[in-house]
One Martini backbone bead per residue (centre of mass of N, CA, C, O) as a GRO file, in nm:
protein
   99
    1UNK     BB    1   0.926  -0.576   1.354
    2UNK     BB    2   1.063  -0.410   1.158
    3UNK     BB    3   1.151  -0.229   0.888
    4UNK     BB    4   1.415  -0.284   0.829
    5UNK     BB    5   1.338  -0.626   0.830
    6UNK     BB    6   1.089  -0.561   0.618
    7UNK     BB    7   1.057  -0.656   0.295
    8UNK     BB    8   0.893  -0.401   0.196
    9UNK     BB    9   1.097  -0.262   0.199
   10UNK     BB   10   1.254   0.008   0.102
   11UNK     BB   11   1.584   0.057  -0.025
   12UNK     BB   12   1.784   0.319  -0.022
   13UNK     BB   13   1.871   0.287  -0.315
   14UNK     BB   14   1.545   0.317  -0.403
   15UNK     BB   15   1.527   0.585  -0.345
   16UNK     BB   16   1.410   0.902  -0.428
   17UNK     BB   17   1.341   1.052  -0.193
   18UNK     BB   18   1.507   1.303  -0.023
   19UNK     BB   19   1.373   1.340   0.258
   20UNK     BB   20   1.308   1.010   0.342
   21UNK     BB   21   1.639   0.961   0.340
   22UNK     BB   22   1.748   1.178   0.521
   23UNK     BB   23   1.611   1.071   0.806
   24UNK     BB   24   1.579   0.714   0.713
   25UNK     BB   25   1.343   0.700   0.559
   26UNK     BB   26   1.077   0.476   0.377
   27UNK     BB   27   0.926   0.258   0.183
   28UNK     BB   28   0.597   0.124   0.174
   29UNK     BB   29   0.473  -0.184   0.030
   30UNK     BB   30   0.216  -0.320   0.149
   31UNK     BB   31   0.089  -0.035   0.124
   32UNK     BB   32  -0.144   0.075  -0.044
   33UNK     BB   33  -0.351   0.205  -0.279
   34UNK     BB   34  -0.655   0.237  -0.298
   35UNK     BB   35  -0.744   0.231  -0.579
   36UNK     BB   36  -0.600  -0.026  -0.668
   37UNK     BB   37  -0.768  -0.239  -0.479
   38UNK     BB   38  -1.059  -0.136  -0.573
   39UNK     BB   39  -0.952  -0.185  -0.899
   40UNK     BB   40  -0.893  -0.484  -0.876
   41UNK     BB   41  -1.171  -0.600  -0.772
   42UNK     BB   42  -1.325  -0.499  -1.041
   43UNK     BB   43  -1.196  -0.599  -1.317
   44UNK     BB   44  -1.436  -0.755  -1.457
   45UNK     BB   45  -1.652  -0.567  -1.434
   46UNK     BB   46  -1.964  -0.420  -1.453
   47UNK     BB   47  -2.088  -0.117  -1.417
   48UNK     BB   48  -2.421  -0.144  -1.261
   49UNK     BB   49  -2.726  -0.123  -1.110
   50UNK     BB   50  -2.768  -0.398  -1.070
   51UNK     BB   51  -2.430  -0.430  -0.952
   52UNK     BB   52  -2.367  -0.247  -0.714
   53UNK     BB   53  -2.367  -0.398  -0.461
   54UNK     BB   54  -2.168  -0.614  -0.549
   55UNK     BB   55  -1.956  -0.388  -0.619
   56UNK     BB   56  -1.923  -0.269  -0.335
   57UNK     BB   57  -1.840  -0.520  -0.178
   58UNK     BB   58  -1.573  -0.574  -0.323
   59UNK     BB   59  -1.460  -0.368  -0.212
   60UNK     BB   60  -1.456  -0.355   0.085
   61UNK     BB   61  -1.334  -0.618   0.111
   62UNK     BB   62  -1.040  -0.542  -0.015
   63UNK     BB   63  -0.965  -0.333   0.234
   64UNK     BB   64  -0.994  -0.511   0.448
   65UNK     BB   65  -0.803  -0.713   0.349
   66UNK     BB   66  -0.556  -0.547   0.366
   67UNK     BB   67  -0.547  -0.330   0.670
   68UNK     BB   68  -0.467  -0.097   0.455
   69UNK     BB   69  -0.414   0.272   0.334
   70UNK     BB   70  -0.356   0.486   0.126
   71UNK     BB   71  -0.403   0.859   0.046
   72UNK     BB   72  -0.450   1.104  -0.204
   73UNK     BB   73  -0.648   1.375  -0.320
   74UNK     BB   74  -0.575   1.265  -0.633
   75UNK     BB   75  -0.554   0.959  -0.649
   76UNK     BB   76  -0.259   0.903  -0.779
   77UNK     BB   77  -0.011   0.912  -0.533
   78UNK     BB   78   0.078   0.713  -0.229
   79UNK     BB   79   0.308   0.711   0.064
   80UNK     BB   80   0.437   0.540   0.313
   81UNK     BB   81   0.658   0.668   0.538
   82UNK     BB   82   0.936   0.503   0.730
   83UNK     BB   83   1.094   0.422   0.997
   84UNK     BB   84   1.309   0.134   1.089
   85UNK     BB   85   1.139   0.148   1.394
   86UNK     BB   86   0.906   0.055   1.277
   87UNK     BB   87   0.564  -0.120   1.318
   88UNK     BB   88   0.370  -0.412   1.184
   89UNK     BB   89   0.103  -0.613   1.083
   90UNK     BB   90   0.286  -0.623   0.804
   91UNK     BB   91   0.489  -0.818   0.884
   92UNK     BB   92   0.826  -0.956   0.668
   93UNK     BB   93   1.036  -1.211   0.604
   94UNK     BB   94   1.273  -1.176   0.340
   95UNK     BB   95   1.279  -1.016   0.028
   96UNK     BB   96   1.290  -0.754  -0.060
   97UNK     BB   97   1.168  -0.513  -0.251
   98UNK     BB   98   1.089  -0.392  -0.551
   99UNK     BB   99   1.017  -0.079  -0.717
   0.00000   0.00000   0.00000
């Protein structure tokens, strides 16, 4: 269950971040960006006072079935990047992810 042997894992030729390439980092795609979930989760929606609450139910629905979720200051984009021997509960195996 390493990120080396898991599908979600970018591997090093897809990668472009040059210091997590440098010491053997990947990204993983598993584990998505918070705005994306929770923008995926409503994109039906139309927010109003009306709907405010069960607006808000299906986004923390999206966050907890993710089960992780990156995030970073501008909520622009954030990854993850971790070691080969790093290990996680979304650990799959398949054919790796395309970025």
């Amino acid at each position: 269950m390493r990120c080396d042997q898991c599908k979600h894992w970018k591997r090093e030729s897809d990668n472009e971040e040059w210091e997590a390439r440098g010491v053997g980092f990947s990204e993983c795609m598993a584990v998505r960006e918070r705005w994306r979930i929770t923008d995926e989760a409503t994109a039906n929606m139309a927010y109003d006072d009306a709907d405010a609450s069960q607006f808000q139910t299906r986004r923390k629905d999206a966050l907890r079935a993710a089960r992780a979720y990156v995030q970073d200051g501008s909520e622009y984009r954030a990854e993850l990047f971790t070691a080969p021997d790093f290990f996680c509960a979304l650990f799959s195996v398949g054919q790796p992810e395309q970025g």
